[in-house]
N, C-alpha and C positions, 0 to 999 in steps of 0.2 A: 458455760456456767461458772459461778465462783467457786473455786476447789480450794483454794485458802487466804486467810487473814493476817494480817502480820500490823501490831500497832506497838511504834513504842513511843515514853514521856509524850503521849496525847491527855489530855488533864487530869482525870485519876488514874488514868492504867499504867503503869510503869511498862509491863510488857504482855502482848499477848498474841498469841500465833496459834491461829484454830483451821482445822482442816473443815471445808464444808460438803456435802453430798447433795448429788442428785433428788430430784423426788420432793415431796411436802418435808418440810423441817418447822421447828416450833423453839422458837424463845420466851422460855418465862422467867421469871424475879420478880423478887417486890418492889412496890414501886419507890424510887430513887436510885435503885441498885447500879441503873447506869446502862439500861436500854437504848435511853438516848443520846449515850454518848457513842454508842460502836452506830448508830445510825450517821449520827454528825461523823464519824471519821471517814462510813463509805459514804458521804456526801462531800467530804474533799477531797476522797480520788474519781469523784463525779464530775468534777471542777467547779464547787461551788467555790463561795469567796473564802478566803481564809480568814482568821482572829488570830492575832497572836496572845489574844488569853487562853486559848486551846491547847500553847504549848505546859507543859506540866510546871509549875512553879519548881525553879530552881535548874532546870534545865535549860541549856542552850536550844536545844534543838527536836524535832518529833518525826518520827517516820510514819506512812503509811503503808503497806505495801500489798498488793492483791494480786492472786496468779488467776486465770480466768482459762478454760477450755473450751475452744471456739470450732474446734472440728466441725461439729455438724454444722457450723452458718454462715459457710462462704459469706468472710467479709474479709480476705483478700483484695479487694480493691480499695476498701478506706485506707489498707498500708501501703500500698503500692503510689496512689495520689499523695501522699504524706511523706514518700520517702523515709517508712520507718522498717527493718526489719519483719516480719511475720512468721509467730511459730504458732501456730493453729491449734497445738498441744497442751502450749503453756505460756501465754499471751501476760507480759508482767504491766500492772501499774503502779507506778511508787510515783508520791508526794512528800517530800519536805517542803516543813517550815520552821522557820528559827524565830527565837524570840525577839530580834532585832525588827522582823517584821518581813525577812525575804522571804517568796515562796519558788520551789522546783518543781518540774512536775516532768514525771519520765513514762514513755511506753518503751515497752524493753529495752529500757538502759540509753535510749534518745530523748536527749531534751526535747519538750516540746512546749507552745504557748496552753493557755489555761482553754483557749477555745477550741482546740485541738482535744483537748482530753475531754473537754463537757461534750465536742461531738462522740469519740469516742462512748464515752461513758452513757449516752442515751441509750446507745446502742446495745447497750450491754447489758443495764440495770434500771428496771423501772422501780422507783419505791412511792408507795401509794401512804400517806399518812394521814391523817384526818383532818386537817386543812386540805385535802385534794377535794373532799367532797362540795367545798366551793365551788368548785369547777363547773357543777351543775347549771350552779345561776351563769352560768358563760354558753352563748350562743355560739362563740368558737370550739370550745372541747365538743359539745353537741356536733356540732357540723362536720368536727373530725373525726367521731366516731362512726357517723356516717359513711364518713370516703373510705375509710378502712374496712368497712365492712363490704363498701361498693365494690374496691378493689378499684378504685378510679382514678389511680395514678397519671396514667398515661392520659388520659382524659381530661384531667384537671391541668398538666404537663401541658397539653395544646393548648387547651383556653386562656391559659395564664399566657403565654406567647404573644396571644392573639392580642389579649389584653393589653399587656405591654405597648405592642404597638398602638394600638390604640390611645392609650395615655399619654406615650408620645408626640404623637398628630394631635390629639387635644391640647395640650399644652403649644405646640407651634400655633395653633391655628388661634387662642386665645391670645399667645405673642404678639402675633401677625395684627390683627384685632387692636390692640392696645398700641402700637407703635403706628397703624392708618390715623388711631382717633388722636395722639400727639401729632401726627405728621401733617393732619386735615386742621388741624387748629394753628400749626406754626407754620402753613406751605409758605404763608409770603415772607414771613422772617425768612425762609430756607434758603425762600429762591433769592432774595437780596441778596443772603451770605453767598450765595451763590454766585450769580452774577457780579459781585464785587470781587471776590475770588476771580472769576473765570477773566475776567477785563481788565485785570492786572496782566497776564499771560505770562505766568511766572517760570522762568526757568529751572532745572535742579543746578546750582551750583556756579548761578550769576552773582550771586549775594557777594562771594569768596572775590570771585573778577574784579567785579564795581570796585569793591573794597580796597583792592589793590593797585588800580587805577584811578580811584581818588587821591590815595597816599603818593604816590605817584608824580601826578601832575600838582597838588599842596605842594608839595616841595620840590619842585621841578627846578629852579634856583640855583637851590642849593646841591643839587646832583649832578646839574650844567656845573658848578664852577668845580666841583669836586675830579668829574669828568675832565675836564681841561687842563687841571693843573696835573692830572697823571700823562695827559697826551704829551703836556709840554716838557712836562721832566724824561719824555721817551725822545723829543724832537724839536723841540723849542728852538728858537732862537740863540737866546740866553746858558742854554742848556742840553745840550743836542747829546745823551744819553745811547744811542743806538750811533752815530757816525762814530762818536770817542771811542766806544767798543769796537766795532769794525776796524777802526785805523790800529789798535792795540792789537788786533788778532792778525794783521795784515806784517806788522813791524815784530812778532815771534815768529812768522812762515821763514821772512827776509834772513834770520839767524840758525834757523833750521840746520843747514849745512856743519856749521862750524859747531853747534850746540845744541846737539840732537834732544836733549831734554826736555826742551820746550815743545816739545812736538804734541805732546798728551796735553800738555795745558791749552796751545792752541784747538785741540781739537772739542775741549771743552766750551771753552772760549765759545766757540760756533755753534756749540749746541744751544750755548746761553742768547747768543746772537739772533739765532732762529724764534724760539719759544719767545722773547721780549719783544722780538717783531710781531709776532704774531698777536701777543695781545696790545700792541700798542696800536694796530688796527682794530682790534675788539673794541677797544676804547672808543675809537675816534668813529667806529658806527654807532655805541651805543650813543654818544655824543650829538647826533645826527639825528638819533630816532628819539630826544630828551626832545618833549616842545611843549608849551605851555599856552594852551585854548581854556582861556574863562567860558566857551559856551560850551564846549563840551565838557568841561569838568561842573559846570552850574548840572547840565544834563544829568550828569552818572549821580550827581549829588540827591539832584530831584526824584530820582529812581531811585536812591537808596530809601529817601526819607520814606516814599511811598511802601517798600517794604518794610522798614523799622515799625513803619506805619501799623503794616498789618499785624505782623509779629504780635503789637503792643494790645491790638483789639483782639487777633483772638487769642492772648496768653501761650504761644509758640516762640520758639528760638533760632526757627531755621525756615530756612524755602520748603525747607521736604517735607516738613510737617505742614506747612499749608499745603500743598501740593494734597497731603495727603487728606487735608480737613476738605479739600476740593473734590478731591475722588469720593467719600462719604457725601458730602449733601449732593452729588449728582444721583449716587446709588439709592440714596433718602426721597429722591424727587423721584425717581424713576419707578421705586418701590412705591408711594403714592399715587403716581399717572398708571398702575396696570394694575393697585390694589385690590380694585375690583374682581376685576379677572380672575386674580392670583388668588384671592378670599374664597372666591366659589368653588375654582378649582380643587382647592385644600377642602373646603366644605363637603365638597363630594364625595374626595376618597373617604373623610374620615366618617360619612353617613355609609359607604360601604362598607366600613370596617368593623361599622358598630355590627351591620345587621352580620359580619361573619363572627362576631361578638357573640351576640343574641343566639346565632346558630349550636355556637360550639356552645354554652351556657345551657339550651335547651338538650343537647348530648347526657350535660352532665346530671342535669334533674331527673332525666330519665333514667341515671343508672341509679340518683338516689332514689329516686320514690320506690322503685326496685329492692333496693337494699332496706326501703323504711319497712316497707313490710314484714322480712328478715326479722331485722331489730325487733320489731313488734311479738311477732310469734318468739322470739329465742328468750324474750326476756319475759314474758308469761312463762315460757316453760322454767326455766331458773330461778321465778321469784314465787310463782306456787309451792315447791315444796317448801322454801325458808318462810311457810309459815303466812302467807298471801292467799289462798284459795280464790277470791275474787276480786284479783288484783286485776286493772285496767292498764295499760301502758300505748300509747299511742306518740307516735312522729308525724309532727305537722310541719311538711315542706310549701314555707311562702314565699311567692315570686317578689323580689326586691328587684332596686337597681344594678346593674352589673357592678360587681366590686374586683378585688382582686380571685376570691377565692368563687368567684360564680354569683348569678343571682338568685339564691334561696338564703331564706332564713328559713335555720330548722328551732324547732324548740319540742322539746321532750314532756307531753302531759302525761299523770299520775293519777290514780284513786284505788286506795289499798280496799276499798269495799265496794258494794254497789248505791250505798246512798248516798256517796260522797263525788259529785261531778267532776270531771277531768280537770286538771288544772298542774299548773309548771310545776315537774315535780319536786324542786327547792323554795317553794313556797306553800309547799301540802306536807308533805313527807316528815315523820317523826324523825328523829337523831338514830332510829336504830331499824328505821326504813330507807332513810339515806343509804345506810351502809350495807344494807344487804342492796340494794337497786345500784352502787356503787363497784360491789363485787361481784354482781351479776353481768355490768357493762367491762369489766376487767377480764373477767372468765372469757365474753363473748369473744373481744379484741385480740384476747392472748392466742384463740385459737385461730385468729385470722394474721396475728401479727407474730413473728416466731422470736421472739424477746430473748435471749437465754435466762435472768434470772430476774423472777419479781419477789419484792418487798412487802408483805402488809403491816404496817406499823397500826396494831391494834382496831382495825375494822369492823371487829366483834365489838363497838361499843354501842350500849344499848342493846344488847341482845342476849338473851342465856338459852339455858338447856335445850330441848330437840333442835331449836332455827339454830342455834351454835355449833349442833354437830353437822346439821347440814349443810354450813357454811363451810365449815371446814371440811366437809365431801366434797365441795364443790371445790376448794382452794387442792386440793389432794387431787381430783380427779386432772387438773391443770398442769401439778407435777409432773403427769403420766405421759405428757406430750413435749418428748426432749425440754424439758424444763426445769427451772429449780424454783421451787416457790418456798417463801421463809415467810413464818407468820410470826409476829410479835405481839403476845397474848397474853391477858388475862385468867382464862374461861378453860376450865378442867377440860371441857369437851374439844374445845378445838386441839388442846396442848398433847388430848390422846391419840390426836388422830397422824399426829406427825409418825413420819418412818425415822426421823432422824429428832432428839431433842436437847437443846443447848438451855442452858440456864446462868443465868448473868446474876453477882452479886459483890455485896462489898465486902470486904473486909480491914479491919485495924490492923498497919504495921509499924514498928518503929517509926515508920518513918509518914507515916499519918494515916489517912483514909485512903484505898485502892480497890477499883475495880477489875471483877474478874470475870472470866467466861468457862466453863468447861460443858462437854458432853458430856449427857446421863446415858450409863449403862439399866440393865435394865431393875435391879433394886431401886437403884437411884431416884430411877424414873417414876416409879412404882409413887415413895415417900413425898416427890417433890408434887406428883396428881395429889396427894392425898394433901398435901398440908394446903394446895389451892382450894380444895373442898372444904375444910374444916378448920384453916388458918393455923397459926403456928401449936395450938396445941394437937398434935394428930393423935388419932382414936383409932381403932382396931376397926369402924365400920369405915371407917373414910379409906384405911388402906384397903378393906374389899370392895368398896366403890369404886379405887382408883382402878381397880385390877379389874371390874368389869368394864369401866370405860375403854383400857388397852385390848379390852379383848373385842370390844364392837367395832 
């Protein structure tokens, strides 16, 4: 539950830190006093989006901060997944944001993203405000309220599995489908690109050879004469390179004796002697293997053009990528000649999947129409005392197509009397039947959902004296089941029934308009009933009023 509040330069509040309790609690003020600003501020440690008109004029910066006691509802495992600390005693959420426009957002004291704390925060705090009552006209919140009361988690847990796969294998097999009816309209293009492909017989990494073999024999010429003229500067004729050396290294042995010096340069000498032999033989084989054949270079030529050829048709750069445009229309042709096959095949599993679809789908209708009944009986009993005597309420489970969340459509019919036929309760329902048939479906859920702390942002509208007290019986009896329920109110009646009551108002300071919060003792309490009775002039019968209301 929320055990405290902490706001500061949030738009009028400059600062405010309220301790909150266990049990029915009650916010009253008049209105503009700034109700809805402590709502908007636990709505940004909810992770709603942030404003940075929110931060206080003239301030950089605004804090939020809320301590939360979570003992009794193991939810140890959201922290543990999240990698964030866990004090179960005293669970902190703080939010900054600055007027530049960044937003922070910490679960005790760890940064965390804004999705993380709006999970968080469902978890924590439901607040019900009078735009929820839309919800009604949603075929979705209906249907939710149904599984919660089904309790059909794990139920709905399979069939969505099931489902998954399913949509899956539908989608391939629509693929599959779409790619035979392109494949059945282009096979003889396919098989052309094919066949012209496969009748080239293209090598990986012929392109590189040819290419170097054409260059090669082009200038064969002039590599023959290049080639020659190093043989002949090793051994020539004219120029005998390797004998002048040898004779030089023969005439330093011959002086050896007398002039020992030369002994290291001869033996270089010979080293040099050796290594220039050796490539002037290299020479004079590469010299040998230089030959220049016009048919075989017309040959490698004609090979080439036919792959530049292809390159050029199908927009590639290399063998490999044809090679590889070859491997695809083989796999494309091959995928067309067993389509059939493969089509029905696919067809089958996913006709079995549906009906374990359909199976697990009929599981889950069975636990609602189970549960509609439920629904039905709990919210007569709840909506007769607020003041319905013969009130109708009915859940109609209709069989749809399998979707994600099942195939029923639920929808919730209404008739607050008996002459008035059944009909969708958001298009029957007064504004102040909405809200009790709204707090009645809250009441139901909370006891099936174990929420720590709900919100009613003024629910009582449309409604006064006895249905307002028993609204607020019904919101009080809620508190009683580890809960904290806060109601934000108008109506003397409901504001008596609180165990705990806060009262929100402005006041003028130097430094402009400011909102504020504090808890009523029990004098307090007493004046603040009476002046909602009798407005701001209070009378000596309204404070006995007030005081009989606190005492019912």
């Amino acid at each position: 539950m929320l055990r405290q509040l902490y706001i500061k330069n949030f738009t009028l509040i400059d600062e405010l830190d309220m301790e909150f309790c266990s049990g029915f609690s009650v916010i009253t003020g008049e209105t503009g006093a700034g109700k809805s600003i402590i709502l908007g501020a636990i709505g940004l440690l909810l992770g709603q989006r942030a404003d940075t008109k929110t931060v206080k004029m003239g301030c950089d910066k605004c804090v939020i901060e809320a301590h939360f006691d979570l003992s009794r509802y193991a939810m140890e495992p959201f922290f543990e997944e999240n990698e964030i600390e866990y004090d179960a005693e005293d669970t902190i959420i703080r939010r900054e944001l600055t007027s530049a426009g960044k937003s922070r957002a910490f679960i005790n004291d760890t940064p965390v993203a804004l999705s993380v704390l709006k999970e968080l925060g469902e978890q924590l705090v439901d607040v019900h405000s009078q735009h929820q009552n839309l919800l009604l006209n949603k075929q979705d919140f209906q249907l939710e309220v149904v599984d919660v009361i089904a309790d059909d988690a794990k139920q709905l847990a399979d069939y969505q599995q099931v489902f998954s796969r399913y949509q899956t294998l539908q989608k391939d097999v629509e693929h599959l489908r779409e790619e035979i009816s392109r494949g059945q309209q282009n096979v003889e293009f396919l098989q052309f690109q094919f066949d012209e492909l496969h009748s080239a017989q293209l090598v990986d990494g012929e392109q590189e050879e040819l290419e170097r073999r054409s260059e090669t024999m082009t200038h064969a010429e002039d590599i023959k004469q290049a080639l020659y003229d190093a043989e002949t500067a090793f051994s020539g004729d004219s120029n005998d390179l390797l004998g002048t050396l040898k004779k030089a290294i023969s005439s330093l042995h011959g002086i050896e004796h007398v002039f020992p010096s030369v002994s290291e340069l001869a033996s270089r000498m010979e080293s040099c002697y050796i290594e220039l032999k050796d490539i002037d033989g290299d020479v004079s084989s590469l010299l040998e293997d230089v030959d220049f054949d016009p048919v075989e270079l017309e040959s490698v030529n004609n090979r080439l053009d036919r792959i530049y050829s292809l390159q050029k048709k199908y927009h590639v750069d290399s063998v490999a990528e044809l090679l590889a445009m070859h491997d695809d229309l083989e796999r494309q042709l091959s995928t067309i000649e067993n389509s059939d096959e493969t089509l029905a095949d696919m067809e089958r599993q996913l006709s079995e999947i549906l009906e374990e679809v359909k199976t697990k789908a009929c599981e889950l209708t069975e636990k609602r129409q189970k549960a509609a009944s439920v629904i039905e009986q709990q919210m007569r009993e709840r909506l007769v005392p607020l003041g319905m005597p013969h009130v109708r309420f009915e859940v109609v489970i209709e069989q749809d197509e399998p979707s994600r969340n099942g195939q029923d459509k639920v929808s919730f019919l209404f008739s607050a009397n008996t002459s008035t036929p059944l009909q969708p309760v958001a298009q029957v329902a007064s504004g102040g039947e909405i809200a009790r048939v709204m707090l009645s479906l809250k009441a139901m859920i909370s006891g099936a959902v174990k929420l720590p702390t709900i919100i009613f942002d003024e629910i009582d509208t449309g409604v006064s004296g006895k249905i307002a007290e028993q609204m607020a019986r019904m919101m009080a009896e809620m508190g009683h089941a580890d809960r904290q329920v806060i109601s934000i109110t108008h109506l003397p009646q409901i504001a008596a029934q609180g165990t705990t009551h806060y009262k929100v108002y402005k006041e003028e300071t130097v430094h402009g308009t400011s909102t504020s919060m504090l808890m009523l003792h029990d004098e307090e309490r007493i004046r603040e009933i009476a002046q909602m009775l009798s407005g701001s002039d209070v009378t000596s019968a309204a404070i006995q009023n007030a005081k009989e209301l606190l005492k019912r």
